[in-house]
N, C-alpha and C positions, 0 to 999 in steps of 0.2 A: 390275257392281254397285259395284264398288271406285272406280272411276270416277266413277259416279255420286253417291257420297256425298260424291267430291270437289268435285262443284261441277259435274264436265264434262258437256255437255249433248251429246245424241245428235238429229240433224237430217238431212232429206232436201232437196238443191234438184235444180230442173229447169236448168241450166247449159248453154246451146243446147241439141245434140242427146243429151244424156245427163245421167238422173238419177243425181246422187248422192247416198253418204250421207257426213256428214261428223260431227265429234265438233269443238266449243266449249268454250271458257274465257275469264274474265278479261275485263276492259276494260284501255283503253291502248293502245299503240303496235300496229296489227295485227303480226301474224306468222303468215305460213303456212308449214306444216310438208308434205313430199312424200314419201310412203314409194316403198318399193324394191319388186323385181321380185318376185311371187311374194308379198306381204307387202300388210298393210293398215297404217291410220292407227293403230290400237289398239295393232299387234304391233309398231311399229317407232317409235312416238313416244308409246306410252301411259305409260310411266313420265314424261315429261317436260309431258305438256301441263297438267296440274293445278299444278305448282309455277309454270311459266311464264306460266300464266295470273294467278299473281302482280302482274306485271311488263309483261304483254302481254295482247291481245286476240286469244287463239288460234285457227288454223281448220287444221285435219287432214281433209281428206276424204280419205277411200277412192276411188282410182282405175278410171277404167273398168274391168270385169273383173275387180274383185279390191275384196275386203272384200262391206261390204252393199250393193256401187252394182252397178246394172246393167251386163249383160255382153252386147251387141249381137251377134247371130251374126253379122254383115257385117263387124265393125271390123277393121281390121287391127294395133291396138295398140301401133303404131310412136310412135316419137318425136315427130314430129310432131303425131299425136293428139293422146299424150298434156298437149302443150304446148297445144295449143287446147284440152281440156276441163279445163285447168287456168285456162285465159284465161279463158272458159266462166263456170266457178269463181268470180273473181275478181267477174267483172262480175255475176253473181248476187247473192253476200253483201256487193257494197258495196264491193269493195276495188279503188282506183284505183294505190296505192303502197304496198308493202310490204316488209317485213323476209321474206326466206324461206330456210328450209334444209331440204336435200333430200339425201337418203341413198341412197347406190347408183345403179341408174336413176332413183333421186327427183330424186337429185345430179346425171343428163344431163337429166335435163327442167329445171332449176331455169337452168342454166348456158346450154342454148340456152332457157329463155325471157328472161334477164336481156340474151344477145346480142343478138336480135332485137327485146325490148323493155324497154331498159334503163330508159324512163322508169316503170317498172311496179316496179322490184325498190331498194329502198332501200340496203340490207344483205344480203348473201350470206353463203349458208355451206354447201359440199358437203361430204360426209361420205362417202369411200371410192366417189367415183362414178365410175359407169362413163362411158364415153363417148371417150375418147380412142382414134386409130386404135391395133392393137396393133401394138408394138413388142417383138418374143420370142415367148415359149411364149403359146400361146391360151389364152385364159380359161376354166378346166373348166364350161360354158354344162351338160351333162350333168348333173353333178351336182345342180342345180337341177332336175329330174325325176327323183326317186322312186318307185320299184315295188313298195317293201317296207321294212320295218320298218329293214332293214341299207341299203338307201339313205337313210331320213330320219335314219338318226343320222351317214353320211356326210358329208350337206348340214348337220346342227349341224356336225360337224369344219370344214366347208369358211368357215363365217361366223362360226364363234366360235372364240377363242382358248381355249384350255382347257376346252374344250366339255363341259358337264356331260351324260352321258348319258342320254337322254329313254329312264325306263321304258315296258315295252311296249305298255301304255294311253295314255300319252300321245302315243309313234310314232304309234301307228296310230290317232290323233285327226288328226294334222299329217298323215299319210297320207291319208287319206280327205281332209283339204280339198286337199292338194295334186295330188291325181288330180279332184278336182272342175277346178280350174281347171288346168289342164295344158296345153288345150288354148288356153289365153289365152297362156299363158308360149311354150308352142312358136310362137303366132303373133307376139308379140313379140320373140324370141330369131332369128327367119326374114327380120326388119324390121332388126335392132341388124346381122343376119352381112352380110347386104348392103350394107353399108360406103356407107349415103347419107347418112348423117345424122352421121357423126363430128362432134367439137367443135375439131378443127383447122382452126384460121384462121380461127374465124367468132366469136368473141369480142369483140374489140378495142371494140367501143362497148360492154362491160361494165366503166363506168370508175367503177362504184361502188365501196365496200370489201368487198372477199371475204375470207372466211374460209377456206385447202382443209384439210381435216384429215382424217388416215388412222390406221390404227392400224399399228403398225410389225410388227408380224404378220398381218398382212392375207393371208389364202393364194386368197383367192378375185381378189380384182385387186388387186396384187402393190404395195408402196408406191412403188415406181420410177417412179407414175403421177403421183404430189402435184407431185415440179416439173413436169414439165413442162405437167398442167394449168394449173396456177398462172401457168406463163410464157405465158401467152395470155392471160391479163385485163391489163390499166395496172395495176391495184391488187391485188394480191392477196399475202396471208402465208399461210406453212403450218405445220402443226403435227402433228410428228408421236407419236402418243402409245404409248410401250412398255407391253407386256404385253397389248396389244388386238390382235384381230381386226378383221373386215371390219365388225363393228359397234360399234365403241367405246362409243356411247350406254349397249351395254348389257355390255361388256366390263371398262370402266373409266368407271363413271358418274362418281364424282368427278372424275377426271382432264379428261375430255369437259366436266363441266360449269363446270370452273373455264375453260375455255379459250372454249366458246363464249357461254354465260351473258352476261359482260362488253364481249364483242365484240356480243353481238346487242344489248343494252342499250347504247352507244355512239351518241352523236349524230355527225351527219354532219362532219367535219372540212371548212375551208374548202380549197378547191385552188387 
């Protein structure tokens, strides 16, 4: 509803093989926005797409599997896919070249779709994304499945810095959807361990301007990521922001939005 009275418009498309739903704002410059694992377009970009829609011609869909888009029993919800029913996406509502930022695995779809189709992607900007081979301790991938009330408030500690305590109505609201789709996350998390899709070495014709930005508390993948994602685009600056977690957007909104706001609004610089 809050949403709604902003302005933002709620929409379904057919995007080749899968419908989705996606959430709208604004005219101007497109920009698609790409949520994370386990997360929709609401929950991971919905404080920002009403303001941005300012400034921008916004498009958030909901990814296969997760939010209100269909969830295909066959799909294997690998990277891959996901970069085609974002393409899918793309060519649906219109958009040939766009500004996009993507958060977590929003941020490994955004990155191999810019490598593979740089003429598609204007302006980048990943936010704590996964995707890089790991180098150290494994990424607690477990915590992201929840049983009960004491592992959803684990998975807030694990993505938020200072993680406010979700009372037990609200747990067990975030429980119940995250056992609903679980079986989506464990078939993407089965796709990400098989180590075929890392973002090492496959970059370098991502020679637009990237943005990486992490939060310096980041406990779910670890800030030690930012350079060296970064050192695989030609273009790309990082920014790291303290007192945030794995989600800065909603960690340190101001901070977040001083940093990307201006970069995403930025015309192309000549090379």
């Amino acid at each position: 509803l809050r949403l709604r009275l902003s302005g933002v418009r709620s929409h379904y498309v057919q995007a080749g093989p899968y419908r989705l739903h996606y959430l709208e704002a604004g005219a101007g410059p497109p920009l698609l926005l790409v949520h994370g694992l386990g997360s929709s377009a609401q929950q991971d970009w919905g404080r920002l797409i009403a303001p941005l829609g300012r400034r921008f011609h916004v498009f958030a869909p909901d990814l296969p599997g997760f939010g209100e888009s269909e969830r295909p029993a066959a799909a294997d919800y690998s990277i891959p896919m996901q970069v085609e029913a974002v393409r899918g996406f793309m060519t649906a509502v219109g958009l040939h070249r766009t500004r996009i930022a993507g958060l977590s695995m929003g941020g490994w779809i955004a990155c191999r779709l810019a490598g593979s189709h740089p003429e598609s992607v204007e302006r980048l900007v990943v936010v704590g994304a996964a995707g890089m081979r790991p180098d150290g301790p494994s990424i607690p991938a477990e915590v992201l499945l929840p049983h009960d009330e004491e592992g959803v408030r684990r998975l807030a500690v694990a993505v938020r810095h200072k993680a406010p305590v979700p009372p037990s109505f609200v747990a067990r609201d975030i429980l119940e959807r995250r056992l609903r789709e679980e079986w989506v996350v464990r078939r993407a998390l089965e796709s990400m361990g098989a180590g075929r899709d890392w973002l090492n070495g496959t970059l370098g014709r991502a020679d637009m301007p990237v943005l990486v930005i992490w939060g310096k508390q980041d406990a779910l993948i670890p800030v030690a990521y930012a350079g060296a994602l970064a050192a695989e685009f030609p273009r790309a600056e990082v920014k790291v922001l303290d007192g945030c977690g794995h989600v800065p957007v909603a960690d340190c909104p101001e901070a977040f939005d001083r940093e990307v706001v201006p970069f995403l609004a930025a015309t192309e610089e000549p090379k």
